[in-house]
N, C-alpha and C positions, 0 to 999 in steps of 0.2 A: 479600444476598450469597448465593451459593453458597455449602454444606454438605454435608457428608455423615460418614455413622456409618464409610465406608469410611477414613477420616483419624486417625478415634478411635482415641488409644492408640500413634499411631507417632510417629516421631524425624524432623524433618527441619531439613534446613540451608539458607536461603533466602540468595542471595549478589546481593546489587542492591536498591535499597531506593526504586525512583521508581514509578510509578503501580501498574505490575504486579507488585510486588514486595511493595508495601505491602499491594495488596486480598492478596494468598497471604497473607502473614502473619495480617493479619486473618480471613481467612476459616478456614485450617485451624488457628487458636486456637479460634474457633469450634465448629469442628469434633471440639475434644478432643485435636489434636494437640500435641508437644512441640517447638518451636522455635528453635531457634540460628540469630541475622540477624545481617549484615554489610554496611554499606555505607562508603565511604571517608567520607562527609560528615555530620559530626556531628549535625546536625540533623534529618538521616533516621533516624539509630541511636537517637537521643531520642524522636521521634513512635513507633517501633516497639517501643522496651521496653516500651509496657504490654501487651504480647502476646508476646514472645519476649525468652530470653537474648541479649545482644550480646557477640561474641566474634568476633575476625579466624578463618574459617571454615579459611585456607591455615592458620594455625599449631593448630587446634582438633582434639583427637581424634573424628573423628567412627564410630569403632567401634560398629555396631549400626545406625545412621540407616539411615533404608529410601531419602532419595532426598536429591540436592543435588539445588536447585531454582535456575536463572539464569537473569536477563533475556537473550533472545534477541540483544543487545548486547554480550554477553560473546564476544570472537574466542576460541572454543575449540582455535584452531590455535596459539594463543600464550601464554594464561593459565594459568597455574599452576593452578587448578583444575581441570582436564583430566587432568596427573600426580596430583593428590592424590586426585580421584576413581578413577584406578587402586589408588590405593597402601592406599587404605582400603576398596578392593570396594565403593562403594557410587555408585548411578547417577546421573547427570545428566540431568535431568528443566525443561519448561519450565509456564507454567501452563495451557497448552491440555492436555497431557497432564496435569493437575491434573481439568483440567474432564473430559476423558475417563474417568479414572479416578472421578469422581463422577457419570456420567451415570445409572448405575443406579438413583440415587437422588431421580433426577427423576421428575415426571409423566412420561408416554409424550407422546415428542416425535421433529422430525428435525432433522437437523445439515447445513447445506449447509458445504461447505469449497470458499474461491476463490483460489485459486492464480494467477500468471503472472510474467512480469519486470515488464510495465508494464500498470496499465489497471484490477489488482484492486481497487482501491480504489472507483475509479468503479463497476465492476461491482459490487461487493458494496453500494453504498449506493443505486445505482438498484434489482438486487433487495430491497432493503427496502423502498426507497419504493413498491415498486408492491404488495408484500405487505401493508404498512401500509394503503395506499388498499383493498385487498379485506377489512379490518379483518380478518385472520387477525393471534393474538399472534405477536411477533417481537422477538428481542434479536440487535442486531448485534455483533461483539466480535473480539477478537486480533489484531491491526494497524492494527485502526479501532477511533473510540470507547472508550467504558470501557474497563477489563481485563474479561473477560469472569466471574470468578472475584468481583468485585465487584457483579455485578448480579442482582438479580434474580430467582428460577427462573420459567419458564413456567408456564401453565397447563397440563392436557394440551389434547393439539394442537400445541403451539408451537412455533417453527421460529426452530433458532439459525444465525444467517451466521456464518461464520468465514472471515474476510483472512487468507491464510496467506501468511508471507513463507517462502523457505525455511533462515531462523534458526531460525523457530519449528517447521517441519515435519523437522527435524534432533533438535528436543528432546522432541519427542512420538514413541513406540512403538506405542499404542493405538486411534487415533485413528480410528474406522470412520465416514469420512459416509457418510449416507445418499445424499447428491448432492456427488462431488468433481468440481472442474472447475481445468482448466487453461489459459489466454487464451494463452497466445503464451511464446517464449523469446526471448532475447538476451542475451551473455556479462555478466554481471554480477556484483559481488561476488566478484571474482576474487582479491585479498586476503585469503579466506575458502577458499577451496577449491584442490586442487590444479591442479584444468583447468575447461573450460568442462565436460567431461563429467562433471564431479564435480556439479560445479550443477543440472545437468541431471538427474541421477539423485537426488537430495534433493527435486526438485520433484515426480519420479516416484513417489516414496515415499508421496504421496500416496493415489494409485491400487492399493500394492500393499496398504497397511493395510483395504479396502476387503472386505466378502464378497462373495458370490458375487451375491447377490439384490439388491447397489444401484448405482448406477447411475454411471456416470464420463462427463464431456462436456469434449471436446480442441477449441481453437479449428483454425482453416485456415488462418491470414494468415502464415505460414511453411516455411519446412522443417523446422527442427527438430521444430516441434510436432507435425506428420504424421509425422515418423520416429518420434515416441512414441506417436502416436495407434497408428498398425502395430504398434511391439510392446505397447500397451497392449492391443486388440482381440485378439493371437494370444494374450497369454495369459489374459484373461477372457472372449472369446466374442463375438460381433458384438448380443447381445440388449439386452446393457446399458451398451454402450459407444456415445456418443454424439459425429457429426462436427458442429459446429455450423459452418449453412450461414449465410454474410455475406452473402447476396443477399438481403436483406431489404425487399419493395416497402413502398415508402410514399416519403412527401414530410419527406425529413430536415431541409428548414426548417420544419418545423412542430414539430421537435423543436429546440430551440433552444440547449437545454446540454449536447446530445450531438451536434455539428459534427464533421464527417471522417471519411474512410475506418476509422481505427481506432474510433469509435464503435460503426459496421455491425458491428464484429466480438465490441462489448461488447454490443451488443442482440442479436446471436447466441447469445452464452454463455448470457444470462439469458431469450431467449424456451425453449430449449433446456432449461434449469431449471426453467422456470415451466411447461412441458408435464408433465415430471416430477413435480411437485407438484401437479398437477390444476389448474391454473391456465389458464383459455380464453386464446387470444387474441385476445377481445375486451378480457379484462382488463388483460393486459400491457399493447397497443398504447393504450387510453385512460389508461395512467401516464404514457405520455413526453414526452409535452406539459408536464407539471407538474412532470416532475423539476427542480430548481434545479443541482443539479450539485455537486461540489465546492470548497467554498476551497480556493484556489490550485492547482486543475488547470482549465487551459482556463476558468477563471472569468472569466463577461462582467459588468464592473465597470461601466461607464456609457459613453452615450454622449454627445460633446461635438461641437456642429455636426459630427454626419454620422462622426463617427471614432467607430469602437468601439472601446473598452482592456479587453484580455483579460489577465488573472496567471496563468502559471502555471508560478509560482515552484518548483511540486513538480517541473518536468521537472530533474533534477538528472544526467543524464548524456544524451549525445546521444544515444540511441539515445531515449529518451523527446520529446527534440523534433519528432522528424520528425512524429508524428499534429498537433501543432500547426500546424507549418509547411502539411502536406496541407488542414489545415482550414480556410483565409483564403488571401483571395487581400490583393495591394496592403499586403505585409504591411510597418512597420516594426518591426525584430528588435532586443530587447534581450539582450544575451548575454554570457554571462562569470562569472567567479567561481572558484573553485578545480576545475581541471580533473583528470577523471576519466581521459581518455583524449583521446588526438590523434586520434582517428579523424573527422575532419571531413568525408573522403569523403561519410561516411551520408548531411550535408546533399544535397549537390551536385545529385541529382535530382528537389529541392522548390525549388531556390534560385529558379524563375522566380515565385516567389509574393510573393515578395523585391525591394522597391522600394529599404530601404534600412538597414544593418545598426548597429547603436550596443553598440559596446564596453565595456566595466563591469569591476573587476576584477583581480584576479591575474593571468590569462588573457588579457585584453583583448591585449595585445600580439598574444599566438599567435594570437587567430582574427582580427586584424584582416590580419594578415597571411596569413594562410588564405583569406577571405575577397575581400584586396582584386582578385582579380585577375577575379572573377565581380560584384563588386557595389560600389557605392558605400561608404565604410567611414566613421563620424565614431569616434575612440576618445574616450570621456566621462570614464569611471574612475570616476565616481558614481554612482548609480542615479537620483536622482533627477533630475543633471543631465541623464542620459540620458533620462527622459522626458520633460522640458522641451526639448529638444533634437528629439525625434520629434515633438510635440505642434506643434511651428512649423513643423514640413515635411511636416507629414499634411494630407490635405484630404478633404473628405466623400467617404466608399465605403472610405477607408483604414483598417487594422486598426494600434494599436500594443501591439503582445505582447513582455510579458515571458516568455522561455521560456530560462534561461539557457544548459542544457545543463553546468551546473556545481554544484558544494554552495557551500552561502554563506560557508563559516567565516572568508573573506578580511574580510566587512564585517560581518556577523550573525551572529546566535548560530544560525539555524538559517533551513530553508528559508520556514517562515512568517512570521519577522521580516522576511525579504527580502517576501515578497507585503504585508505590513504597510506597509512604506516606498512600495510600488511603489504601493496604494490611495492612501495619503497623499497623495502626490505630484501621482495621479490629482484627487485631492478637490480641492488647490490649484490645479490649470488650470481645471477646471468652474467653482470660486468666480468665479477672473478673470476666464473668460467672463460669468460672471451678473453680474458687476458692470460691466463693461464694456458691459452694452448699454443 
């Protein structure tokens, strides 16, 4: 885990007790620090006492604490921890700002930050994967994988990713990458903020924490983003401000886990990066052949006579499905689940990709009837019937994708439970085919 002497001897209040809650706690015991944790579920306050005091943090004097520290899940527009951090002077802090605050006491290394509404994920695990294959050390972390406060320190050399959502880039002050990058906008999270420009300006944050000598890269596949590219360039200078250009030549079926137009703009980000870091491209373009991709975004699960089934359970609002829909043609569309927004316009100018649409769902009603007046519509209300359903009216060259454009909490605990059922399901047709022949 991460340590440091910078923690030795101070007061904090850790408020959330699940992955990135626990490694803080653990790490800044470690560290020599004095701990007051709280989580609602006993069984978290139990694993955590042997490292901190358990105490509800809202009724706790916390006079003197140098930070409250909370999971990036914590709505600061609504939790009483928001007032009590006023009431008591003392700051709200996330564990990326943990890890910033500890960077001093690392080997000499650099910090990439990847920001956007949709796509950072993928971006940040394909720049690993191609920094992994040039065997440079590398720890990925803060949105992805571990907490990042639990892993590991580098060697020097080493080169940390950080997935910034902007919960987490709200809860960090510090936070200087040496390579920040931000893929694209779309209103999101607006339950959290007071306007789209509020959103907007938190991702921006990014950029401002930044000095003068490192380097910031904005994608193109918008407007928004260009409108902060412009004011990002007028106020740091055109030297170290980076337009990453989508026109990327090559043969993007030979890259086979990064399909569609939004792909071009995540190999943009990260050829962009990888110049940055002294990375040829010869090295990047022979990674992307080998990237696997991520579970449950755009992931190609198997193919059953001539049908490909894609999950990608993670598009959890529509604005996230359209690169899927761009990406296959002959597509059939599983969709539904607790909706985010009616804005079902966004589909409308990929729907010709769209052979034949299957309803799932809380929602299923609303987009079947959105829907039915563009495409053929079957409403399932299962998931699994609905792939059993597509699976009999697909034929070889057809795509059947899940891509809900919803959160699951209507059937599932969460978006991977749903990709979980959607493989299942998949596994069960394959079986029937191999027995049936």
């Amino acid at each position: 885990m991460i340590k440091s002497r910078f923690f030795s001897g101070k007061k904090y209040a850790v408020l959330g007790l699940a992955r990135s809650g626990m490694a803080t706690v653990e790490a800044l015991s470690q560290s020599g620090a004095t701990i007051l944790a709280w989580d609602n579920r006993e069984a978290a306050r139990n694993d955590a006492s042997k490292w901190a005091e358990i105490a509800d943090i809202i009724q706790a004097d916390l006079t003197g604490f140098d930070a409250i520290i909370v999971s990036p899940g914590v709505p600061l527009n609504t939790h009483p921890i928001a007032q009590k951090s006023i009431d008591c002077g003392v700051p709200i802090i996330g564990d990326i700002e943990l890890f910033s605050q500890a960077r001093a006491s690392l080997p000499a290394h650099r910090v990439v930050g990847i920001t956007g509404t949709n796509g950072k994920s993928t971006t940040t695990a394909l720049l690993h994967h191609i920094i992994q294959s040039c065997a440079f050390p590398v720890r990925m972390g803060g949105n992805i994988g571990l907490p990042i406060m639990s892993q590991e320190p580098l060697p020097a050399g080493g080169i940390y990713l950080l997935e910034l959502s902007s919960y987490q880039i709200d809860l960090t002050h510090s936070l200087s990458c040496d390579v920040a990058a931000l893929i694209n906008l779309s209103p999101d999270h607006l339950d959290r903020y007071d306007s789209y420009q509020s959103y907007i300006a938190s991702k921006e944050r990014l950029f401002s924490m930044q000095s003068a000598d490192q380097y910031s890269v904005v994608g193109n596949g918008d407007d928004d983003t260009r409108h902060l590219y412009e004011r990002v360039i007028k106020h740091r200078g055109p030297l170290h401000v980076i337009l990453a250009d989508s026109d990327i030549e090559g043969d993007q079926s030979q890259w086979p886990s990064l399909q569609g137009p939004h792909n071009k703009q995540n190999i943009a980000i990260v050829a962009a990066i990888c110049r940055v870091l002294g990375l040829s491209e010869h090295q990047w373009r022979n990674a992307l052949a080998s990237f696997k991709g991520l579970e449950h975004r755009l992931e190609r699960i198997t193919e059953v006579d001539g049908v490909l089934y894609v999950n990608d359970s993670k598009a959890t609002n529509p604005e996230s499905v359209v690169p899927a829909l761009a990406a296959y043609n002959n597509i059939h569309w599983i969709v539904g689940g607790i909706a985010k927004s009616d804005n079902f316009k966004i589909f409308e100018s990929h729907l010709g990709n769209v052979k034949k649409v299957y309803t799932i769902g809380e929602s299923g009603l609303s987009f079947a009837n959105a829907m039915r007046n563009h495409l053929p519509v079957e409403r399932c209300e299962l998931l699994a019937n609905a792939v059993m359903k597509a699976a009999q009216n697909a034929v070889a060259g057809d795509v059947v994708l899940l891509s809900p454009a919803c959160a699951s909490f209507d059937q599932f605990r969460d978006f991977e439970a749903r990709g979980d059922c959607f493989k299942a399901a998949v596994s069960n047709i394959r079986s029937r085919e191999e027995n049936g022949r």
